[in-house]
Structures are given as C-alpha cells and as structure tokens.
N, C-alpha and C positions, 0 to 999 in steps of 0.2 A: 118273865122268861128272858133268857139271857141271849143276847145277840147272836147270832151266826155269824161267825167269825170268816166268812164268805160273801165274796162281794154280791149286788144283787146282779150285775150283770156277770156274772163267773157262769159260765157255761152248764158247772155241774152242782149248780142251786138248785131248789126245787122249783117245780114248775108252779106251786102254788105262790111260792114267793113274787114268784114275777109276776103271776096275775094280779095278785093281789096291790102291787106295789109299784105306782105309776113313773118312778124316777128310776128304774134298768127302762124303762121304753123308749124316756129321754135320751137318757145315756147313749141305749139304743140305733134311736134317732140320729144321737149326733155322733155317734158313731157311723154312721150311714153317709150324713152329711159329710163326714170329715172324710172319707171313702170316695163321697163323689166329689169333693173335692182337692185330692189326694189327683183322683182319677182325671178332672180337669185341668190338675195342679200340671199334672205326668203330660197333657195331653199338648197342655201350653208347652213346655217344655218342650217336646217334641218339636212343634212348629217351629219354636225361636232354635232349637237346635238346626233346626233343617237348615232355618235362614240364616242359623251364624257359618253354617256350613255352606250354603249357598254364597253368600258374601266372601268366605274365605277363599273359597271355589274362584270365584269373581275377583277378587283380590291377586291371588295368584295368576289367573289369569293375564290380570292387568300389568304384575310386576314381570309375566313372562312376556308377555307382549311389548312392556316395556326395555325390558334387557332384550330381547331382540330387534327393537328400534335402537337402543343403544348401539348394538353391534353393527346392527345396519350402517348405522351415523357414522360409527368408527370408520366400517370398511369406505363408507364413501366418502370420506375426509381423508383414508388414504390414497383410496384411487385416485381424489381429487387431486390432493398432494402429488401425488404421481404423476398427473395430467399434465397439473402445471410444470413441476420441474421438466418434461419433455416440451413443452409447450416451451419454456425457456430456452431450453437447449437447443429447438431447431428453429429459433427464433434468432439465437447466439450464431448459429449454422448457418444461416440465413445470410447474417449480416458481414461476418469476415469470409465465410467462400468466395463470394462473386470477387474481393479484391485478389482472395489466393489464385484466385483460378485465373480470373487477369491478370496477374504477375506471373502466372504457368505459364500463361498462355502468351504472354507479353516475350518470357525468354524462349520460349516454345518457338514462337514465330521470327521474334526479333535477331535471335542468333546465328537461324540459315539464311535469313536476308540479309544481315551485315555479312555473313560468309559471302551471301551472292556477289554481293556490289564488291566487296574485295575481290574476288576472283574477274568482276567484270573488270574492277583497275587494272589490273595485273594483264588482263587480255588486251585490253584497250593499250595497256605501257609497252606488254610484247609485242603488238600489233606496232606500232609506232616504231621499236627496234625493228621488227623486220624489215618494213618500209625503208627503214633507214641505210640498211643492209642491203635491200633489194636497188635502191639509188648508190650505195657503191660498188654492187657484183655490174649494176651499168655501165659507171665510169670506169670501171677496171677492163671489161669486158669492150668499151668502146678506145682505151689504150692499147687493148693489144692487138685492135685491129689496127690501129696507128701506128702500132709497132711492123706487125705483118707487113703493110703499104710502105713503110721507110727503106729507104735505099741500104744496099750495103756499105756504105761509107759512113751514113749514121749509126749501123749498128757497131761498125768498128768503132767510128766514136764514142758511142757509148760503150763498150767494152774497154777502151780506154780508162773513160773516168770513174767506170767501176774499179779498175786498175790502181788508178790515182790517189782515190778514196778509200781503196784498201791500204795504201802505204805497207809495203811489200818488203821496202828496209827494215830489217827488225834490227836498230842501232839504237842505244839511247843519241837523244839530243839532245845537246846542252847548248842549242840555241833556238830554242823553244820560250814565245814567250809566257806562257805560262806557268813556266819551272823560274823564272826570275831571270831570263836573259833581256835584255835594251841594246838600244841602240844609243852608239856614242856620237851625237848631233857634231861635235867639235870637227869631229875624223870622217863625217862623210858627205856626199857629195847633195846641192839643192836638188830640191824636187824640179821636175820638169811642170811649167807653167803652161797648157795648154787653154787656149779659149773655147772648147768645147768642154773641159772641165769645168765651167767658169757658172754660176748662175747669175742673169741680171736682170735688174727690175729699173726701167727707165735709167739703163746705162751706168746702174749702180749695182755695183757687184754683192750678191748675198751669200753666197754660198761657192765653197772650192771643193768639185769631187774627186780634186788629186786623191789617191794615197797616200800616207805618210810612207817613210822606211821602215817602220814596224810592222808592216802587214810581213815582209817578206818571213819572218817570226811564225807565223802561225799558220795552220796546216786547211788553212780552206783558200783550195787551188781552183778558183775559175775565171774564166773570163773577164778580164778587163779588173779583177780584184789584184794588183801587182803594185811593186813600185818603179817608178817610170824618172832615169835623171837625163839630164838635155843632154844632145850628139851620141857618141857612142864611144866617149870615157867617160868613168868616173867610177867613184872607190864609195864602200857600206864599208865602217867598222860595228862589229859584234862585240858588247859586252856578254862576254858567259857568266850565266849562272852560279858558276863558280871555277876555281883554277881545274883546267885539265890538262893529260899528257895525250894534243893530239894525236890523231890517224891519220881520219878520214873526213873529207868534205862531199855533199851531197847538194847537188843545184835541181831544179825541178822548172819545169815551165808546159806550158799548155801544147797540147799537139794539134797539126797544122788544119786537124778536120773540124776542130771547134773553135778555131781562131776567128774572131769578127772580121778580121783582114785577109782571112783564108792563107797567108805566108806566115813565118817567121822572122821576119829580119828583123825583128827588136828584140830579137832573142840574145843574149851575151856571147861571144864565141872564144878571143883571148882574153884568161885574165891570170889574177898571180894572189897567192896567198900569204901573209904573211903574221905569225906569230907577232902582238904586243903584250910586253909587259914592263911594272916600272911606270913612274912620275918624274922627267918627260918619259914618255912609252917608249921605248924600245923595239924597232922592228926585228925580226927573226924570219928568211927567208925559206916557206916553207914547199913551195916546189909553181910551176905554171904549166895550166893546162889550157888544154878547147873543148868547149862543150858543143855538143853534138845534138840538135835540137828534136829529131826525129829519135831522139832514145828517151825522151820524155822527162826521164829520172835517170841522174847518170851520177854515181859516184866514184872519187877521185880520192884514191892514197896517195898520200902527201909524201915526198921526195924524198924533202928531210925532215928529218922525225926527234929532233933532238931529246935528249933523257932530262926535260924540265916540263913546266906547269905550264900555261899561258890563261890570263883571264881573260885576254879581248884577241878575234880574230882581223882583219882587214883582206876584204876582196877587194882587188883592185882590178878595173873590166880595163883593157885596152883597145876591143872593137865589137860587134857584131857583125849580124849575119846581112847587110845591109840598110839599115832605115839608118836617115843623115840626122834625123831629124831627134830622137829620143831613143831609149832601150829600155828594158823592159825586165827586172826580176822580179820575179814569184816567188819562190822559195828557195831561203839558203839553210842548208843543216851544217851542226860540226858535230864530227864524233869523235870519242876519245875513252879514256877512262883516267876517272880520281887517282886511285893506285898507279903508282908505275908500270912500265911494260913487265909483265914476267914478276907480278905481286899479286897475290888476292885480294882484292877491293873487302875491305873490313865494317865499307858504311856502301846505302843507297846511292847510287848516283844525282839521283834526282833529290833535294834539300826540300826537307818535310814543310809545307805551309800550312800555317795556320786555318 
C-alpha cells in the first residue's frame, strides 16, 4: 500500500495513523518540548530584556546625573572664576586706595593749611607794618605837639626855610654846580682858616671843616654850610657853565632866626659885579650894589647889561654887616640867557650831561 503522501503529524491525518505510529508522538513531543522551550526561550528573553532595559534605564540615568554634575562643575568653575576675578579686583582696590586716598587726603588737607600759614605770614607781615606805622603816627603825632609848644619866632623860622627850599626864583642858573659851573681858584679870594674849623688829635691837625667856594654853587642853604673869606673883603670868580648874555645876580644867606650867632654881620653888604672874558680875562663893569640881609633872597639887575656873552662872573665884597673877623656867602646865582636880549633861545640853557 502506497504512502500517504501526509505527514504523520499533519493535523488532518487519520487518527488511526497516529495511533498506530509511534514517531508523530515523538515529533509530537518535541514538538511540545520545542514549545516549552520557545516558551522559556520567550521567557528568558523577557527578563534580560527587562534587565537590558533596566541597565539602560541605569545607564541613562548615570550619563544624566553625570551631565548634570558636568554642568554643575562648569557653573562652579565659573562662579569660581568669577569669585576670584573679584577677589582680585578688591584685592587690587585694596592696595592702590589707601595711597589714593592719602594723596586725597594729603592735598585735601595740605592745601588749606599751606593757605593757613600763608595767610598767618601775611598777618604776622601786616601786623609788623602796622606796628611800624603805628611808631610813626607816634613820632609824627609827638612832632606836632613840638611844633604846637614852639615859639612864634620858630615857626616863622621855619616858614622861612620852607621859603628857602622852595626857591621861589624861577630863573635859570647858570651858576649852578651841577649844570658845569667852577670856581676859578686863580681869581678868588683864600678860605677863612678858623681853629674851631680845625680837627686835632694830639696837636695834630686831621681834618678842615672849612668850606670850599664851591659850596656857594649849590642850592643847600643851611647853617653854617657857606663859604667864609678873612675880614670883610674879598672877591669869588664864577666860571659859568657856559657863555651868557647876563641880567641878573641873585645872593641868598640865612635869616637872623636861624643864625647860630643869632645876627648877621657876616653877611656881605657892599660888593660889585663884574663881567670876565678873554685869556688875560677882561673885566666888564657890571653895576654895585648892597644887599639887604633881612630879605633873605634878594636879587639884583645888573646896571650895565652890555649886548655880549660873558663866561666867568667876579663878585667882589667890599664890606659887611659888621663881623671884623670873616664873611660869610651862601649862595650866589647868575641869570641870564644863551640868546641875546630880544632873540629866541634856539637850544636848552642848561648843556645836556651825560
């Protein structure tokens, strides 16, 4: 009988087949077997699934845990970062303030105190000026009570040589020594030698406080500053400054309230004028007069007035007002002018010095 072309374990075999036929039991069997272990196969599976799941679970886990310690670490390495650079910075702050602030504080403070102590100099320097001030509103103040207490014959005196010192002539002089006028020693008369002029030291004479003749030249009229020739003649020649067409002559002498001898009698009284010029000099007979000693300052137009120049003048005294003994001039002026009479003077009168 020919095969059934059906397997023995085909579901829609006969059932006698199967009984009969102990290899579909096998089959069967391991079919069963292979089922349960399909079904153990499936079951292991499952577990190592769970666990690879679990692990991965875990895994993840770990790599989340770990990127966020990551980020953790970052942020605290920047904070840190951050710590430190402030940490630096008020460390840096720290170190140059206190010098800034003592240098603030140095010009801060130092500026109004150098102001103070200047301002104290300045008080202290004014204070010193005033003081100095306040000792001459004293002196001043203790002069005019000096003045107050003095007699009226002092204060006419002194109204006098506010007089004197005013020079109240308003003439040029051209025997002024300061303009370039001299005296011609050849033409005038010795000085008066007195022995109270005399200084000595064991009988040995040091010093002569005669005047020369040149004082009579210059315009400081005081006491006992004059020039003094023995008796009561004798002749001063004037070199002038330069040739003039004299005027006038002007004499000057002390008045009687400030005289150390309280008189006048060495005062000049007759003399006579006379124009030189020329090598021998030439006199020129220019008028004689008397001076008046109680007019202080008295000047005198000259008689004749010739229409020429003259360089050197000569006074010639013929007496005073009694002293036997010397006389006494203080000041002689000549006035005139460069130009002739009835010309415009073209130059200065007075010759420019260097």
């Amino acid at each position: 009988m020919p095969r059934s072309s059906r397997s023995p374990g085909d579901p829609g075999a006969p059932l006698e087949d199967v009984a009969h036929n102990p290899r579909p039991r096998r089959i069967a069997q391991r079919g069963r077997n292979t089922s349960r272990m399909v079904e153990d196969t499936s079951s292991n599976m499952t577990w190592f699934t769970c666990f690879a799941c679990s692990l991965r679970t875990q895994a993840q886990q770990v790599l989340f845990n770990t990127c966020r310690c990551k980020l953790l670490c970052q942020k605290l390495m920047e904070k840190t970062g951050i710590l430190l650079l402030c940490a630096f910075g008020f460390w840096m702050f720290s170190i140059h303030l206190p010098s800034k602030m003592k240098v603030w504080q140095d010009d801060s403070i130092n500026g109004p105190l150098q102001s103070l102590r200047l301002y104290q100099e300045k008080v202290r320097h004014h204070s010193g000026e005033i003081q100095d001030l306040r000792g001459s509103m004293n002196l001043l103040i203790a002069k005019l009570q000096e003045m107050e207490a003095m007699s009226d014959e002092q204060k006419v005196a002194q109204k006098i040589m506010k007089m004197i010192h005013g020079d109240y002539i308003e003439k040029p002089d051209f025997a002024l020594k300061s303009t370039g006028a001299s005296i011609d020693f050849e033409h005038t008369s010795a000085t008066y030698n007195h022995e109270k002029a005399h200084s000595y030291w064991n009988w040995i004479q040091l010093w002569n406080y005669a005047q020369p003749p040149d004082v009579i030249l210059e315009p400081n009229v005081t006491p006992g500053n004059c020039w003094a020739f023995e008796g009561n003649r004798g002749q001063v020649t004037i070199q002038l400054a330069q040739k003039v067409y004299l005027s006038n002559l002007t004499l000057q002498h002390i008045p009687k309230t400030i005289s150390p001898s309280g008189s006048l009698d060495t005062a000049p009284k007759d003399f006579v004028i006379y124009g030189m010029e020329g090598s021998p000099k030439e006199e020129v007979f220019l008028g004689a007069f008397q001076f008046q000693p109680e007019s202080i300052i008295q000047m005198f137009p000259l008689q004749n007035q010739p229409a020429r120049a003259f360089g050197a003048v000569k006074v010639k005294i013929s007496s005073n007002w009694g002293n036997p003994a010397f006389t006494c001039l203080y000041r002689v002026r000549v006035h005139g002018s460069v130009a002739p009479p009835g010309e415009q003077p073209h130059q200065n009168p007075y010759p420019e010095r260097d």
